[in-house]
C-alpha positions in Angstrom: -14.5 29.6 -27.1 -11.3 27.1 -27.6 -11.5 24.9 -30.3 -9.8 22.2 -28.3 -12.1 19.7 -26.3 -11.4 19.5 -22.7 -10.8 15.9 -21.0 -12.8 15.8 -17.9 -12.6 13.3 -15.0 -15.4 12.5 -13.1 -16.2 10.0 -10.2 -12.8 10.6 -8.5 -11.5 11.4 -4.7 -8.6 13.4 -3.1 -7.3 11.2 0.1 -5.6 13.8 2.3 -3.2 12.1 4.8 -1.4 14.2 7.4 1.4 12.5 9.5 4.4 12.8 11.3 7.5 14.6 9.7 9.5 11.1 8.1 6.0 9.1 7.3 5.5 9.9 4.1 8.3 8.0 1.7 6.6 4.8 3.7 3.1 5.6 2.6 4.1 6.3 -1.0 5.9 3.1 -1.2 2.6 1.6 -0.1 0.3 3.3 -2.4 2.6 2.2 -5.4 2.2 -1.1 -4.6 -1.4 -0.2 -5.1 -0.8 1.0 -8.6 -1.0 4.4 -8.0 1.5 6.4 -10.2 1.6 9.9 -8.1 1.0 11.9 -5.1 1.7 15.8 -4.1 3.4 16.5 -0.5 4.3 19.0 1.3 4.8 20.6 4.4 3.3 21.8 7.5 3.4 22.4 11.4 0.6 21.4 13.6 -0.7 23.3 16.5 -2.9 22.6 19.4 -2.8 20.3 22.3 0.1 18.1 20.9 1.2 18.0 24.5 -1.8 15.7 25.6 -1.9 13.9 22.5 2.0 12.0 23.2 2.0 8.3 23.4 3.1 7.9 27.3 3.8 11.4 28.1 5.9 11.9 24.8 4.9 15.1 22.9 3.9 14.6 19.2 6.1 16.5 16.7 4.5 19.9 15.5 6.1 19.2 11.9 4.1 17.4 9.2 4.1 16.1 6.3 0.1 16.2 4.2 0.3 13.6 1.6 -2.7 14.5 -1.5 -3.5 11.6 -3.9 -6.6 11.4 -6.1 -7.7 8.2 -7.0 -10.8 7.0 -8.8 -13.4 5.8 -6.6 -13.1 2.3 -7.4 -10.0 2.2 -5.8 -10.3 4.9 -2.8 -11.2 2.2 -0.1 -7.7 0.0 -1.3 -6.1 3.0 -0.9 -7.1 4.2 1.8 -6.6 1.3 4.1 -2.7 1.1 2.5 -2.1 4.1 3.7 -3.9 4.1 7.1 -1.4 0.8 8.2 1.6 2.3 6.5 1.3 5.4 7.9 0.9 3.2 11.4 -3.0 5.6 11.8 -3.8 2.6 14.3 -1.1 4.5 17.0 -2.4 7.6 18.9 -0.6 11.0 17.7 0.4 9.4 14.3 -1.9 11.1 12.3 -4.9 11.7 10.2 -6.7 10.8 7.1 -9.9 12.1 5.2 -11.0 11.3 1.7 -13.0 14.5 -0.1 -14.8 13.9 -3.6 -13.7 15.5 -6.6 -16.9 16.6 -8.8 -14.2 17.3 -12.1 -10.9 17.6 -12.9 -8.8 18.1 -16.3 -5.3 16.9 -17.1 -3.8 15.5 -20.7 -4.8 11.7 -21.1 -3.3 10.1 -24.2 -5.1 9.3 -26.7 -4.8 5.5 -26.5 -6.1 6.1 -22.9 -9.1 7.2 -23.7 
């Protein structure tokens, strides 16, 4: 058994956003105006009936861009509504958004922090 102590965070959330290919520099802009300090994205390509799913006939892009974030729970629902209108979620075929809890995670906190 380590001798270090492990700093464990508790009562947190992962928002997942998934959006059009270009959407997510305008989501992070929003969320930093929220005071979050970070978010992981990357890549990926849809499939399905994107066909269907086009505003007026238009076909939704199959590239996307999943945008990760974990935020405390106090904050998840501020969050989450800054993303849904800056990722434009009110337009058909922009995208989706779910928010998952996080029972623990570990990272280095300085002491001060704590």
């Amino acid at each position: 058994m380590s001798k270090k102590n492990i700093t464990v965070l508790t009562d947190l959330n992962l928002i997942t956003c998934i959006v059009q290919k270009g959407a997510a520099d305008d989501i992070i802009k929003a969320v930093v105006n929220e005071g979050i300090q970070g978010a992981t994205i990357h890549y990926a390509r849809g499939t399905g009936i994107r066909e269907r799913l086009g505003l007026l006939g238009v076909a939704v892009e199959s590239e996307k861009e999943v945008i990760n974030i974990v935020v405390s729970t106090e904050m998840t629902d501020r969050v989450f509504e800054a993303i849904y209108f800056a990722g434009k979620l009110d337009t058909p075929g922009m995208g989706i958004m779910y928010v998952t809890p996080v029972l623990k995670a570990g990272t280095y906190i300085p002491e001060n922090l704590l």
